[in-house]
C-alpha positions as CSV (number, residue, x, y, z in Angstrom):
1,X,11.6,-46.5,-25.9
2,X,12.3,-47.6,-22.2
3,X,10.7,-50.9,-21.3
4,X,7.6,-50.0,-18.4
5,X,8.2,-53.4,-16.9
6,X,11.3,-54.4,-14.7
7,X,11.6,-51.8,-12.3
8,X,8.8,-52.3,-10.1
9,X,8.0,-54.3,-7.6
10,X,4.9,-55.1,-5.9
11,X,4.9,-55.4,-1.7
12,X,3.1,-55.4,1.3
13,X,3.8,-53.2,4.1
14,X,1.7,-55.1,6.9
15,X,1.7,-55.0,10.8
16,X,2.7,-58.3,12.0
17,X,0.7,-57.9,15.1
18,X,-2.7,-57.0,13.9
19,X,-2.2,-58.4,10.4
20,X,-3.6,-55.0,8.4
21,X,-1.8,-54.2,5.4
22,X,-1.5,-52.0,2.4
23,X,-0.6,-52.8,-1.0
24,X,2.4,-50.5,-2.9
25,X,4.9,-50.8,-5.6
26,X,8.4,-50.3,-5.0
27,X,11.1,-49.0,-7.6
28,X,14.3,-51.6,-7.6
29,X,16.6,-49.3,-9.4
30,X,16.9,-46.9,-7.1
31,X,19.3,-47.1,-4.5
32,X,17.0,-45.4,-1.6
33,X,14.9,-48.6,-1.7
34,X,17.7,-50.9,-1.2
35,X,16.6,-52.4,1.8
36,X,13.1,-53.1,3.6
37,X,10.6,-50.1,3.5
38,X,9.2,-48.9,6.5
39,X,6.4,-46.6,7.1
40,X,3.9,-45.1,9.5
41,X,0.4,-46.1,8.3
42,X,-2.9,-46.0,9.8
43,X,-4.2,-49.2,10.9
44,X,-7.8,-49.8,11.1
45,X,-8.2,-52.7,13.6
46,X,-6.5,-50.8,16.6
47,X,-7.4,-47.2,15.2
48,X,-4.2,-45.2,15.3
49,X,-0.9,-44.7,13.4
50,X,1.4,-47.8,13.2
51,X,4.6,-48.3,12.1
52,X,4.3,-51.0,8.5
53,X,6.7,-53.2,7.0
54,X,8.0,-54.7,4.0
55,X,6.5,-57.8,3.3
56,X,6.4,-60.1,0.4
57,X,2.7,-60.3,-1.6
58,X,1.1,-64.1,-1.5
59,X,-0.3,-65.0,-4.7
């Protein structure tokens, strides 16, 4: 059976300016997720569509 664990990876895309951020998983086999994510997200403390970054998660 192929082994669940190993080809995810847990990350942050956060807004550096406001500090909001959401919490994803990211697949490190693929080759489209080879370098930093980015996506438009909504963020809550200035109420419209922002564009989120890769970040590491602080444990």
């Amino acid at each position: 059976m192929a082994s669940k664990k190993g080809n995810k990876e847990v990350v942050q895309l956060r807004n550096n300016e406001t500090g909001c951020f959401y919490i994803t998983t990211k697949n490190t086999k693929s080759e489209n997720t080879a370098g930093k994510m980015k996506f438009r997200k909504y963020d809550k403390k200035v109420r419209k569509h922002v564009i989120m970054t890769e970040a590491k998660v602080s444990h």
